[in-house]
Steps between C-alpha positions, in 0.01 A plus 500: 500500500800602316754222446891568365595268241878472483648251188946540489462252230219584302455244225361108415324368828576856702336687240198266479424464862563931570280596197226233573523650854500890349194404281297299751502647783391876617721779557888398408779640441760337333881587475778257281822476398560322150581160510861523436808371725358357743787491719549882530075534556576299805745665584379921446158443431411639876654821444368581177152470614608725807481807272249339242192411736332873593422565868147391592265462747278284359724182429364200740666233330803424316524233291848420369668143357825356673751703220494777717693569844172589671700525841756782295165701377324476829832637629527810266105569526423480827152655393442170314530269853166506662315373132456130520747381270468153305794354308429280256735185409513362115852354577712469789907591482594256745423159241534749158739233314842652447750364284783511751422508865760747553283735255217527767511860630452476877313847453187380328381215708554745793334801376204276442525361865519896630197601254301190654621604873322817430230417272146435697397276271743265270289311205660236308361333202579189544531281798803362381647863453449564858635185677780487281549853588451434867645169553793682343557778733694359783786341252468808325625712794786295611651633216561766751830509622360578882228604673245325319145598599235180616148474434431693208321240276270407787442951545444489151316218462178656695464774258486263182222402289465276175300739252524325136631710219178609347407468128288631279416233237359619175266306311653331225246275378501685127881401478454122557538253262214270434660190695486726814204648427345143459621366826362775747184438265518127578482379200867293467506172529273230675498704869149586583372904532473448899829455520659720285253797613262731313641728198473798771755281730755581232783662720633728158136652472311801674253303602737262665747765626215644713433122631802458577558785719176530686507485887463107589246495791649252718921412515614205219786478330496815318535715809745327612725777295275836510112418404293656811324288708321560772773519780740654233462803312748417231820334623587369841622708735779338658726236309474289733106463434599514131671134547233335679258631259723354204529152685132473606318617192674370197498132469725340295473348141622164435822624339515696818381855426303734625106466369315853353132574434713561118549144478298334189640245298845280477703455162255258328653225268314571235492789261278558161625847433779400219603843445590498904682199449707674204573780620853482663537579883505894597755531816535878627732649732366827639768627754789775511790406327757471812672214642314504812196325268745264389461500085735291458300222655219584244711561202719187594162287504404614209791420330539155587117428407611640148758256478275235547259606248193590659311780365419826668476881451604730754458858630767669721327793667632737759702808597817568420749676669901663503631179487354200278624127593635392233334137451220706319712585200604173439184314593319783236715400223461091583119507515454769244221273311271444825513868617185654511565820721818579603543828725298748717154570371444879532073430416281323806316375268727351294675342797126357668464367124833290453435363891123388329656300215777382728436100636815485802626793680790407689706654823847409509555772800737509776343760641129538529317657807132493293502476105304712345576392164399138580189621619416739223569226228290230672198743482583476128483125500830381547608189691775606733799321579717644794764388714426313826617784742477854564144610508379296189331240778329738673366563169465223297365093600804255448406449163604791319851484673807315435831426734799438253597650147466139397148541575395802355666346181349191512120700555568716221572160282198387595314765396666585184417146411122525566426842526131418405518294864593849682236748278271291637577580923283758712764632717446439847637883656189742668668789351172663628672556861747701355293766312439838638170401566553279700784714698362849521328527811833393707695742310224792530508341914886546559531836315196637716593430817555761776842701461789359734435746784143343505613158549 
């Protein structure tokens, strides 16, 4: 097997995903552009790789994500056509938040739609990232002055799987402090060692990590999302079986959210640790600094808690780019006492170890198609709060999300109030389903399949 790698964009969740594939799996080859202007790696990537990608024989698969005009390079390497070719989705252009509507450039939804027209296989990471992709097509199109072509989303839709971005989680147990340490050892508070779990349940730890991903024998809620069961290798094959699997198996909580074999303990009333209840809140923000995450939600929110008096500390992580918004300059100067971290964080490490001390990480995205961020920084212990829409309920129960500004605000009050209360809650997210692990035999299965001539 020899399978063609192909990353226009290569950086944050491309990177991860094409060098966890490189590493994994046998015989790659990768070839990447840097991750720089997007818009013209849309728009030329195909022909660069035309001269970059050597003639070969052996290629069976290629492997690319949805940056690149697959339909332009198929076109200029007609030697590349018979491999199967897989095109991975981390966001869709027909939903990507613009800040005009007349900014959208036609071109990029519709290169997409070409690269999925031709692709054999079209993976998304999300199931909202692919409905809103395909429920978006028709409208899309009549954008088109005339002759508009029919069908395509229900053509596409065939080819299209849900295949979770997949993580590596590090253990991160030595960078806990002792109030998280103490909970996954179940000793906080009065709830009882059954239902917290045994130390080795601890989600952070190796010995939990390796629970938490192992094959589940028989279908529950965790493989609803990816965890192999015994008619599913990984993650359902058709979205459609991806629904009734998320209806059927995941009952709800009382606040309405979805139940995980994660779930331990509520906020307890009580608290002895006095240095917990000291300590002032720790809200981070771990997202690229662009508008489409919406900082000035965050930084706004934080602001007006200030103003009321409530004490917290915060860290504003994240990537920064040409252009800066400006509500971070002013917000850094206005909060200057409770700033913790305040920029990109070059060192893993350092970054897993401010998401460890952290208490709240909070989303304040208009645009989301999975979250890795989230997802990292709730291994680490954080409670998440996220807004009620995108793919943050496909995600995360009901409790961890909130509909209004007003009630993000009014959470965050809460919290800063008794942060003892929220140091003391076992989040209730199976970030297990998500791990590599857990997702590597449907990756090795769609990247060794027979070539397209085969099919």
């Amino acid at each position: 097997m020899s399978i063609l790698l192909v990353e226009p964009f290569y950086g944050g969740s491309h990177k991860q995903l094409v060098d966890l594939l490189q590493e994994e799996l046998a015989d790659c080859v990768l070839h990447t552009l840097p991750a720089k202007k997007w818009h013209w790696r849309a728009r030329t990537a195909a022909v660069h790789f035309m001269q970059a990608i050597p003639a070969s024989t052996a290629y069976r698969v290629i492997f690319s994500s949805s940056v690149l005009n697959l339909a332009e390079l198929i076109a200029l390497r007609p030697d590349l056509a018979p491999l199967r070719k897989v095109l991975y989705f981390h966001e869709n252009q027909l939903v990507y938040p613009v800040r005009k509507c007349q900014e959208r450039d036609f071109q990029f939804g519709y290169n997409q739609i070409l690269s999925c027209l031709v692709a054999d296989v079209v993976l998304f990471n999300s199931s909202f990232n692919m409905e809103s992709f395909l429920s978006s097509i028709p409208t899309f199109l009549k954008l088109m002055p005339d002759h508009r072509p029919a069908g395509l989303d229900a053509l596409i839709r065939r080819k299209c799987r849900i295949y979770y971005f997949p993580l590596r989680f590090p253990d991160v147990s030595r960078l806990l402090p002792e109030h998280k340490r103490a909970r996954c050892a179940g000793v906080v508070g009065p709830v009882g060692p059954q239902e917290l779990g045994p130390p080795g349940d601890c989600p952070h730890s190796a010995e939990g990590l390796a629970q938490n991903t192992m094959p589940r024998a028989s279908p529950g809620p965790d493989s609803e999302h990816g965890a192999p069961s015994p008619q599913h290798t990984g993650v359902p094959q058709s979205p459609e079986e991806n629904y009734q699997r998320r209806e059927s198996v995941a009952p709800p909580t009382e606040g309405g959210g979805k139940q995980s074999n994660t779930s331990h303990c509520q906020v307890e009333e009580e608290c002895d640790d006095t240095a917990s209840q000291q300590r002032p809140l720790h809200i981070v923000w771990p997202h690229r600094w662009e508008h489409d995450k919406d900082p000035e939600l965050f930084l706004t929110t934080l602001l007006k808690l200030k103003e009321e008096g409530l004490s917290f500390q915060v860290s504003v992580l994240g990537e920064t780019f040409t252009e800066v918004p400006d509500v971070f300059s002013g917000a850094r100067e206005e909060l200057a006492a409770r700033v913790l971290h305040w920029g990109f964080l070059s060192s893993r490490e350092q970054y897993l170890e401010v998401l460890c001390q952290a208490d709240v990480v909070v989303s304040t995205a208009r645009h989301e198609f999975f979250g890795v961020a989230m997802l990292e920084a709730v291994h680490c212990g954080c409670y998440p709060l996220c807004p009620k829409a995108l793919v943050y309920p496909e995600i995360f129960p009901a409790e961890y999300l909130y509909s209004t500004p007003e009630q993000l605000r009014k959470r965050l009050r809460d919290f800063c109030r008794r942060p003892d209360r929220l140091r003391r809650h076992r989040v209730k997210v199976d970030t297990g389903q998500f791990s590599w692990s857990s997702l590597r035999s449907s990756f090795i299965s769609v990247l060794s399949a027979s070539t397209s001539k085969d099919q």
